[in-house]
C-alpha positions, -999 to 999 in steps of 0.1 A, spaced: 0 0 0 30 23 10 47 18 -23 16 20 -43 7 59 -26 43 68 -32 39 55 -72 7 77 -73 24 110 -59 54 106 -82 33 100 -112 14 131 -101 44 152 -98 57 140 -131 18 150 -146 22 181 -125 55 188 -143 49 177 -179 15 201 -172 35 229 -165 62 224 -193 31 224 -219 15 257 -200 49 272 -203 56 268 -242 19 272 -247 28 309 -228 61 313 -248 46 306 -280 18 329 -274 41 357 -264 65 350 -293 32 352 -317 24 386 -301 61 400 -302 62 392 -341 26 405 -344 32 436 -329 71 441 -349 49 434 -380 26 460 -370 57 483 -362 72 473 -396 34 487 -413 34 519 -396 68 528 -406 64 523 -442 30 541 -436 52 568 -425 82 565 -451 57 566 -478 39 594 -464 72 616 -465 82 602 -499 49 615 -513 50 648 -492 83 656 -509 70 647 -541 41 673 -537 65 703 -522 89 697 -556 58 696 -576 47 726 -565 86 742 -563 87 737 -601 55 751 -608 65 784 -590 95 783 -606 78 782 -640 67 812 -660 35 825 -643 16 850 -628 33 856 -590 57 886 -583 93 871 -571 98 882 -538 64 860 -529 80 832 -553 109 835 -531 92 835 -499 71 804 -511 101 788 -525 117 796 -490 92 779 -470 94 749 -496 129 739 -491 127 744 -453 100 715 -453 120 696 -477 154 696 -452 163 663 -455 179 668 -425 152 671 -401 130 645 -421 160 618 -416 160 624 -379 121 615 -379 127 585 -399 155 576 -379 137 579 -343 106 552 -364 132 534 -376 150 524 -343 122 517 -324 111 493 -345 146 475 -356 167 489 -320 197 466 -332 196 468 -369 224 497 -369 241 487 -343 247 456 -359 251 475 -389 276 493 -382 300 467 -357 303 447 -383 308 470 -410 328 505 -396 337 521 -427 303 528 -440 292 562 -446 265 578 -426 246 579 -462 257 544 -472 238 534 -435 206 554 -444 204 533 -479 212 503 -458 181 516 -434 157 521 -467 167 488 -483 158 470 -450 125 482 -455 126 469 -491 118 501 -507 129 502 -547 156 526 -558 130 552 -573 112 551 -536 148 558 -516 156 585 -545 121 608 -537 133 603 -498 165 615 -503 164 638 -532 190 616 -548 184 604 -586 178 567 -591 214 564 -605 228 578 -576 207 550 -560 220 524 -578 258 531 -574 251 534 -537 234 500 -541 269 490 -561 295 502 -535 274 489 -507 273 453 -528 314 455 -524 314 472 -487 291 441 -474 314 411 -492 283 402 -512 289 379 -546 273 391 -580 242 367 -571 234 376 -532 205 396 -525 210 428 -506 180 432 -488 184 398 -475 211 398 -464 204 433 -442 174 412 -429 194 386 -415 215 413 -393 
């Protein structure tokens, strides 16, 4: 009878145990599915955002050119208008928005980024930072005023920079940082 009451309590323990192994991956996995739920959600907002700049800019040059056209308004309000234009198109300030997004939703990506690879250019990590979010060339040229050329030969150099062969993919390979 001893024996058989000390059987039972072990086998409950060891139910008790495998119970609360299960519970716990159940937990983990359901935490894990909420992490990546919420990083996707991140990941949305900040190409909301990006594209929302990238179409803002395209507006402010659309209307810089017109200004600048032959047309009907005296040039010291042209200037003034023109004025106001480029001081909402400061790349500076917009880069320091996109920058603050962009770290709170991938806090290591740079970091990593950049201890692994020291000689790229403050530029060169921005391109790295808009490839990650696998915009195309044209969308990283109306963010940063560049030409899709430019875009291209920064895409080139950064190939060489990262020690990727002719056949690796870029973007993947910044994902996996």
């Amino acid at each position: 009878m001893y024996f058989g009451i000390k059987y039972w309590r072990r086998s409950i323990r060891q139910t008790e145990k495998r119970l609360r192994a299960e519970f716990d991956a159940k937990k983990s996995r359901s935490t894990q599915d909420r992490i990546q739920k919420e990083l996707e959600h991140k990941n949305r907002e900040l190409m909301t955002k990006t594209m929302y700049l990238a179409k803002h800019n395209e507006f402010l040059i659309t209307i810089s050119d017109l200004i600048q056209g032959p047309g009907e308004i005296d040039s010291g309000t042209s200037r003034e208008i023109l004025s106001k234009i480029n001081d909402s198109l400061s790349i500076e300030d917009q880069w320091k928005e996109f920058d603050l997004w962009f770290n709170e939703v991938h806090q290591d990506f740079c970091d990593s980024l950049r201890d692994h690879f020291p000689e790229l250019s403050p530029r060169e990590m921005k391109i790295c930072a808009f490839l990650k979010l696998k915009l195309s060339s044209k969308e990283i040229a109306d963010l940063t005023h560049l030409t899709v050329g430019t875009i291209e030969q920064y895409r080139t150099r950064l190939r060489k920079k990262l020690e990727l062969s002719e056949g690796e993919n870029i973007q993947l390979f910044l994902d996996s940082l």
